[in-house]
Backbone as JSON, one array per atom type, in Angstrom:
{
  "sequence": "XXXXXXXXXXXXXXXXXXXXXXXXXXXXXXXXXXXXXXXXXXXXXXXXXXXXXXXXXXXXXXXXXXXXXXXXXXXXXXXXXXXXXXXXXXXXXXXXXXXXXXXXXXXXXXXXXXX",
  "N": [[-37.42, -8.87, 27.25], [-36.15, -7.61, 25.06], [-34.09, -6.07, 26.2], [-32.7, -8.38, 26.48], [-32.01, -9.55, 23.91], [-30.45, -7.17, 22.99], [-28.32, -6.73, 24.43], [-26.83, -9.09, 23.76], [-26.55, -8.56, 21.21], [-24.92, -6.16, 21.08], [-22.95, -7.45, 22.61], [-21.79, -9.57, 20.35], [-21.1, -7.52, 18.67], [-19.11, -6.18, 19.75], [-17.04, -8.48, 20.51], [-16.83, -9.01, 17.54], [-15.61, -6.74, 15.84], [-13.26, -5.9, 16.98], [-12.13, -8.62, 15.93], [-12.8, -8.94, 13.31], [-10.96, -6.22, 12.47], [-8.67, -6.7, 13.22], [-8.1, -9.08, 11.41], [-8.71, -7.94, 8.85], [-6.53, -6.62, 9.08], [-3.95, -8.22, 8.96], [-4.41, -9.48, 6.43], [-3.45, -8.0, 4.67], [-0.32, -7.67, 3.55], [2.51, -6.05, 5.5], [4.46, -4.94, 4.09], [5.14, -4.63, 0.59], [6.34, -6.04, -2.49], [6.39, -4.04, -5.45], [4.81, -5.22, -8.61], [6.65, -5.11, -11.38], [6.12, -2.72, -13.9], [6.49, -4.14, -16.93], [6.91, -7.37, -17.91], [9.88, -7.99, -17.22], [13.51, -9.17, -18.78], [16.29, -11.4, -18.35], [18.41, -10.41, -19.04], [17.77, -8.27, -19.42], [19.57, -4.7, -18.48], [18.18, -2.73, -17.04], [17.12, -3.75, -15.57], [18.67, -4.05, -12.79], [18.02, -2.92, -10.63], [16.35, -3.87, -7.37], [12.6, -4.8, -7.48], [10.72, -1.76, -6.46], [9.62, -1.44, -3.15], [7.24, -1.33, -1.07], [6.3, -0.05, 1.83], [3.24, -0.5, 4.24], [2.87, 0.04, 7.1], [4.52, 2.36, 7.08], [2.81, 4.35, 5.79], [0.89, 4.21, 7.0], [-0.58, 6.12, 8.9], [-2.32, 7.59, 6.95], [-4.19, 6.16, 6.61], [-5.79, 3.24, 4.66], [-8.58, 3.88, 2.98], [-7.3, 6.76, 2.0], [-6.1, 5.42, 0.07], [-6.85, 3.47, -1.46], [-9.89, 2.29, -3.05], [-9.28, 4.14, -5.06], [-7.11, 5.38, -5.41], [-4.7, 3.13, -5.82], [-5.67, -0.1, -6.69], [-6.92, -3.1, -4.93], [-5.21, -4.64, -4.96], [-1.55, -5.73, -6.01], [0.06, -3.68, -8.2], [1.6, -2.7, -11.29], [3.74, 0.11, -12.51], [4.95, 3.05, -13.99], [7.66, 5.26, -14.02], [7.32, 7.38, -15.23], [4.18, 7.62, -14.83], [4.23, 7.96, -12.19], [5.35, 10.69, -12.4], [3.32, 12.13, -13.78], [1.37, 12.11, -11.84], [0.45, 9.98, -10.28], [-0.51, 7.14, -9.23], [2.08, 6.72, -6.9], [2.6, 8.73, -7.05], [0.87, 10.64, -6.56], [1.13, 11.74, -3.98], [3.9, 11.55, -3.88], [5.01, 14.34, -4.32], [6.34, 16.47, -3.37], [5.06, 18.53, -2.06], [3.0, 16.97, -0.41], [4.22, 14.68, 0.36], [7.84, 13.8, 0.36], [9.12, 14.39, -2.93], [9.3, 12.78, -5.45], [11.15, 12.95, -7.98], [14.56, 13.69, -8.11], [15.06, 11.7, -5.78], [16.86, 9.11, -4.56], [17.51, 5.83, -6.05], [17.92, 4.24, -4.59], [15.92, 4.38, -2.12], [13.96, 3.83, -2.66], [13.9, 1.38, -4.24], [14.78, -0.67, -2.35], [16.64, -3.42, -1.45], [15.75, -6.76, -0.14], [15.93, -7.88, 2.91]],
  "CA": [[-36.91, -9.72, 26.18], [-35.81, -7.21, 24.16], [-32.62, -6.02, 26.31], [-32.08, -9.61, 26.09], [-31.4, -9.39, 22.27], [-29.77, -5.97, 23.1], [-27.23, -7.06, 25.08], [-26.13, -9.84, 22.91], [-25.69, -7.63, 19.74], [-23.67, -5.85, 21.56], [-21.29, -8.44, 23.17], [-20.91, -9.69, 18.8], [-20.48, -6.74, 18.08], [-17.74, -6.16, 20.81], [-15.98, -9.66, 20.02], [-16.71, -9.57, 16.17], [-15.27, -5.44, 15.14], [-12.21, -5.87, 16.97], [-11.28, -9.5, 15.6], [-12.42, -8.27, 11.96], [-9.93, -5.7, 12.17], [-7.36, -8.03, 12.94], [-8.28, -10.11, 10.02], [-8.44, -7.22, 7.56], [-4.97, -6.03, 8.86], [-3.19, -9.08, 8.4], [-4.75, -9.66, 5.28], [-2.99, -6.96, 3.77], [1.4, -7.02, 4.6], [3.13, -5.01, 6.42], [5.35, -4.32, 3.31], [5.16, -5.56, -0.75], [6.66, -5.3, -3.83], [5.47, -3.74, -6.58], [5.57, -5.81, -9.89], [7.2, -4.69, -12.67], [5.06, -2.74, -15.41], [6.67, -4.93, -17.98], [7.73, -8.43, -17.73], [11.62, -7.58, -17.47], [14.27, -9.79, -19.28], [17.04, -11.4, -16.8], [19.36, -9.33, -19.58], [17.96, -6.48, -19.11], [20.1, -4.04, -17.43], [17.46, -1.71, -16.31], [16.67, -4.54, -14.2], [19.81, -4.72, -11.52], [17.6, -2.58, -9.47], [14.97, -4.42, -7.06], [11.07, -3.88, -7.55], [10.01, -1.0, -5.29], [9.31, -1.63, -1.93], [6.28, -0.34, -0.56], [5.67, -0.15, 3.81], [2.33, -0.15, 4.39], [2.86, 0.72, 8.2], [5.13, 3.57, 6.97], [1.9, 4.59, 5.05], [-0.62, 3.91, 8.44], [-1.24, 7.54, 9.35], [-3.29, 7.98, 5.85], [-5.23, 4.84, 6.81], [-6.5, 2.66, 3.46], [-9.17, 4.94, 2.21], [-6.71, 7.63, 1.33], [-4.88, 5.18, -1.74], [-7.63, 2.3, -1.85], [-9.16, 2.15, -4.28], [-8.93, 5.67, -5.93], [-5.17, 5.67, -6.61], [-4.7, 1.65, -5.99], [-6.98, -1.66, -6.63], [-6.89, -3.97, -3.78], [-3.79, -6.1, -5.21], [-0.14, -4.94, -6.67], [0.1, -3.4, -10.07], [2.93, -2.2, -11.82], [3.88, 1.27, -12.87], [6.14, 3.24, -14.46], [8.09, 6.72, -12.75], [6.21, 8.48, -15.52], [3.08, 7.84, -14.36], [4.14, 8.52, -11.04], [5.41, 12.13, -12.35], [1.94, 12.17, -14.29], [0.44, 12.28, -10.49], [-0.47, 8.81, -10.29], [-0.23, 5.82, -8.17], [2.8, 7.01, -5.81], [3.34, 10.41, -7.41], [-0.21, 11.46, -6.13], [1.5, 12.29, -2.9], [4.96, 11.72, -3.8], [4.9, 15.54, -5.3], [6.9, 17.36, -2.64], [3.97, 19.43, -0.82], [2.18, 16.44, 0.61], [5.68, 14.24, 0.89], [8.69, 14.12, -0.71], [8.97, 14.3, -4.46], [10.06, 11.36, -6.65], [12.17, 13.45, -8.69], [15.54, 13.99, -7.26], [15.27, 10.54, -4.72], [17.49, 8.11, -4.43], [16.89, 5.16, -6.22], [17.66, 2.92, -3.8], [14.91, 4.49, -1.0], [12.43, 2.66, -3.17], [13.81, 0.09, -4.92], [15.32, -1.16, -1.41], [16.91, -5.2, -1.49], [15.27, -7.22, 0.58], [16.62, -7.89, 3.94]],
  "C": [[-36.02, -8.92, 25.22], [-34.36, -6.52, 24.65], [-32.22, -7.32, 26.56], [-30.96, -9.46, 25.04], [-30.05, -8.33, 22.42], [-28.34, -6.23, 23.37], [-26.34, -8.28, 24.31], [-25.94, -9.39, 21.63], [-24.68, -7.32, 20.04], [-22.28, -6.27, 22.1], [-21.33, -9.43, 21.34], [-20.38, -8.73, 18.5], [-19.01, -6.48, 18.82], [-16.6, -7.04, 20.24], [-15.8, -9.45, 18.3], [-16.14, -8.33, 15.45], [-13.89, -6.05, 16.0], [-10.94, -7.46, 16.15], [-11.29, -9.07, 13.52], [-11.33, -7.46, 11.58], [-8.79, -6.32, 11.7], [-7.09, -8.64, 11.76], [-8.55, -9.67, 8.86], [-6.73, -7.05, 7.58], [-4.12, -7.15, 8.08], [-3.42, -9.29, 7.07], [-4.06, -9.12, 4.28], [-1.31, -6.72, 4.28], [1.63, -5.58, 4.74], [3.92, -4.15, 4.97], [5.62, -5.09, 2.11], [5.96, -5.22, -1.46], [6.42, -5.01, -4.5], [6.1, -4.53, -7.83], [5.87, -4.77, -10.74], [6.45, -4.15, -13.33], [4.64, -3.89, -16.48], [7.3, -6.01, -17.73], [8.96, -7.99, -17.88], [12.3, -9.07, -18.07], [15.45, -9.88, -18.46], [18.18, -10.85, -17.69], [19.28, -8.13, -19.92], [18.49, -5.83, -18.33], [19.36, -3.13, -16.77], [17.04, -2.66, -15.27], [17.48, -4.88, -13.33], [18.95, -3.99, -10.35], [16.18, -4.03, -8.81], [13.28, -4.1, -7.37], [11.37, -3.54, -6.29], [9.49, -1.51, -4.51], [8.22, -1.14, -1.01], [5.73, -0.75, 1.39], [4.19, 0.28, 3.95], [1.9, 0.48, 5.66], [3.6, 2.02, 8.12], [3.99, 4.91, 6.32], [0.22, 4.86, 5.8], [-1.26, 5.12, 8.78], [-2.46, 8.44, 8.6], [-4.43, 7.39, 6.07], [-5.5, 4.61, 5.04], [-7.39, 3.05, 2.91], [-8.48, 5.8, 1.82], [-6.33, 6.83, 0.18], [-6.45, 4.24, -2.46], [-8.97, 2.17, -1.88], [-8.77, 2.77, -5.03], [-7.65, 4.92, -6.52], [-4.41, 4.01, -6.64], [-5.53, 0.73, -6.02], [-6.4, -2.45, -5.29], [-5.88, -4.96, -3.69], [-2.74, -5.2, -5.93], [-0.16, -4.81, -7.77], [1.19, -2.69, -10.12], [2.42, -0.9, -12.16], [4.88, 2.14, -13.09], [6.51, 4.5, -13.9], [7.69, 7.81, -13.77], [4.97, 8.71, -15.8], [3.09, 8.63, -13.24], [4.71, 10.34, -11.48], [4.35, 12.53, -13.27], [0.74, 12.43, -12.75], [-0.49, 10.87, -10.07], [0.24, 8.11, -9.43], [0.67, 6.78, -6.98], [3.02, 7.99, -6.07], [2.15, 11.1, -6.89], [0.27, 12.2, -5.4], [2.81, 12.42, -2.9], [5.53, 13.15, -5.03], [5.87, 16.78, -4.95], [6.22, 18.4, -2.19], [3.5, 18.14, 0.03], [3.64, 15.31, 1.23], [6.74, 14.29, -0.32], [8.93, 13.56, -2.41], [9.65, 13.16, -4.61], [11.15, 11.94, -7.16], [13.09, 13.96, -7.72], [15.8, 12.72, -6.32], [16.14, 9.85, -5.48], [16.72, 6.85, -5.32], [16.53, 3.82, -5.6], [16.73, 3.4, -2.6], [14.12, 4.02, -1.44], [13.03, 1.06, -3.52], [14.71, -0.53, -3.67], [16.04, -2.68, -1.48], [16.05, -5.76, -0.17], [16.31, -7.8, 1.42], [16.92, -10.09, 4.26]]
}
């Protein structure tokens, strides 16, 4: 009776870890924007750039325990580029030992337009 039971844990567990995955991944896009710190004004000129662009598959090799939740909450928050040169949110790693620094980039490799 009891490799009865056995055997049917195991075939949920089988069917029910690989569709969870699935249904965390999707859960979470491929690629967001980050809001704004500050509500922007549509006459503000600091605002011709786009919000930052963030790839989360460009980001896959860390897996989601490296940012989440330590250095991010589970949803998009704003932040400003001197936090991130404070070592925060994207400056943790964007430092130039672990990848490339913030300071000096482009501003359009982040703040990308949408396609």
């Amino acid at each position: 009776m009891r490799s009865g039971r056995w055997r049917w844990w195991c075939l949920a567990v089988a069917v029910l870890l690989p569709t969870s995955a699935i249904a965390l991944a999707s859960a979470f896009p491929a690629s967001l924007r980050i809001p704004p710190r500050v509500a922007a004004r549509a006459e503000d000129p600091k605002r011709a750039l786009p919000q930052a662009l963030f790839s989360h598959r460009s980001h896959q090799s860390f897996g989601c325990y490296a940012c989440h939740p330590s250095t991010f909450p589970q949803a998009p928050v704003g932040f400003t580029h001197v936090e991130m040169r404070e070592r925060k949110f994207c400056g943790r790693c964007h430092d130039g030992s672990v990848a490339w620094a913030i300071e000096g980039a482009t501003c359009q490799g982040c703040h990308a337009p949408t396609n």
